[in-house]
C-alpha positions as CSV (number, residue, x, y, z in Angstrom):
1,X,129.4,120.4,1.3
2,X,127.7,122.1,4.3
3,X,128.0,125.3,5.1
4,X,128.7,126.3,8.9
5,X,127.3,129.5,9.9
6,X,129.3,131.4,12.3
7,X,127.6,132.8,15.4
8,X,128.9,136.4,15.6
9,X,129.3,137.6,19.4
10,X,127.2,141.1,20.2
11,X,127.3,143.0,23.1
12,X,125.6,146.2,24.5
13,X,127.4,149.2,25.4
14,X,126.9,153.1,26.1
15,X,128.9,155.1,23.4
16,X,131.7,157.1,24.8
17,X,133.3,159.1,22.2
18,X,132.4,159.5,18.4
19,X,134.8,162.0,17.5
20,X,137.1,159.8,14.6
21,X,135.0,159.7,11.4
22,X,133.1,156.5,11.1
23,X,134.2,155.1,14.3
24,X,132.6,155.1,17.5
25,X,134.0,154.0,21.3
26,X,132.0,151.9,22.9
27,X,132.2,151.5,26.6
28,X,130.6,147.7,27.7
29,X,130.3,146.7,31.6
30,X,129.8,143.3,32.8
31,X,129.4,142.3,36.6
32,X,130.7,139.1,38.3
33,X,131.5,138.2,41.4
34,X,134.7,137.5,42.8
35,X,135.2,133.9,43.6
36,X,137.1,134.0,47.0
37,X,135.8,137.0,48.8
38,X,131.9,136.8,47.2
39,X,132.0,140.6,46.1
40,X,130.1,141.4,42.7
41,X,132.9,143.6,40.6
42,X,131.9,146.0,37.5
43,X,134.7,145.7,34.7
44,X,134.4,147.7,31.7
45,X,136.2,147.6,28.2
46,X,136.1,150.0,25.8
47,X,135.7,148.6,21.6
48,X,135.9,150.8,18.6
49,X,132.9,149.9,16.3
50,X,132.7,151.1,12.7
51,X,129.6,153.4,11.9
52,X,128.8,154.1,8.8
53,X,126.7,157.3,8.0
54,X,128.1,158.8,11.7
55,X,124.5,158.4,13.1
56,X,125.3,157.4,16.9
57,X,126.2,160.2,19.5
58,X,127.5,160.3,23.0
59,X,125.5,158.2,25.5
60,X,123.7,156.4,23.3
61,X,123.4,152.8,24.2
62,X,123.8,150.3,21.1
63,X,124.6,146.9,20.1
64,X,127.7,146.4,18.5
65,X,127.8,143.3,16.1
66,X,131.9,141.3,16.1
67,X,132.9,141.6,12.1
68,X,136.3,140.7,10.4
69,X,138.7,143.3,11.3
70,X,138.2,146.9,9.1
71,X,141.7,148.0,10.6
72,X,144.0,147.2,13.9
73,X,141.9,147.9,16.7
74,X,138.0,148.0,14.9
75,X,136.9,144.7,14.8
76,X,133.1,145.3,15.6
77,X,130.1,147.4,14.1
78,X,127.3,149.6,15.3
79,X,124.1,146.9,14.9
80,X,121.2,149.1,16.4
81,X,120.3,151.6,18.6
82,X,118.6,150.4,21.7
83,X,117.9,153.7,23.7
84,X,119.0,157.2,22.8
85,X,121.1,159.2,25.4
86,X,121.0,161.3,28.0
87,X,120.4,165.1,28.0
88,X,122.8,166.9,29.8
């Protein structure tokens, strides 16, 4: 038999809030532009990613890794860190 490996989707996001207890929010923006009027629009959506040890703070920017679902809304996990936040 072969075995298919499944391509798991990641994204890269600014961390938001990490008050819940090995669960971060992460906040992800893409740009597009609109296909009528031409004009480039920012969404964002917001995903709750499991971490672990509670390592990532606010502002952080990480890559969050999809997973099978560790409860009704967390479906992804903290992968790395890819710059440390902002001082304010």
């Amino acid at each position: 038999m072969s075995e298919t490996k499944r391509i798991r989707k990641t994204l890269v996001g600014r961390i938001v809030t990490d008050t819940a207890d090995k669960t971060v929010s992460v906040q992800v923006k893409r740009s597009y532009r609109h296909r009528l009027y031409k004009k480039t629009i920012t969404a964002s959506k917001n995903y709750l990613a499991h971490d672990e040890k509670n390592e990532y703070k606010i502002g952080e920017v990480v890559k969050i890794e999809e997973c099978a679902p560790l409860s009704k809304r967390k479906t992804w996990f903290v992968k790395e860190r890819v710059a440390t936040g902002r001082k304010s």
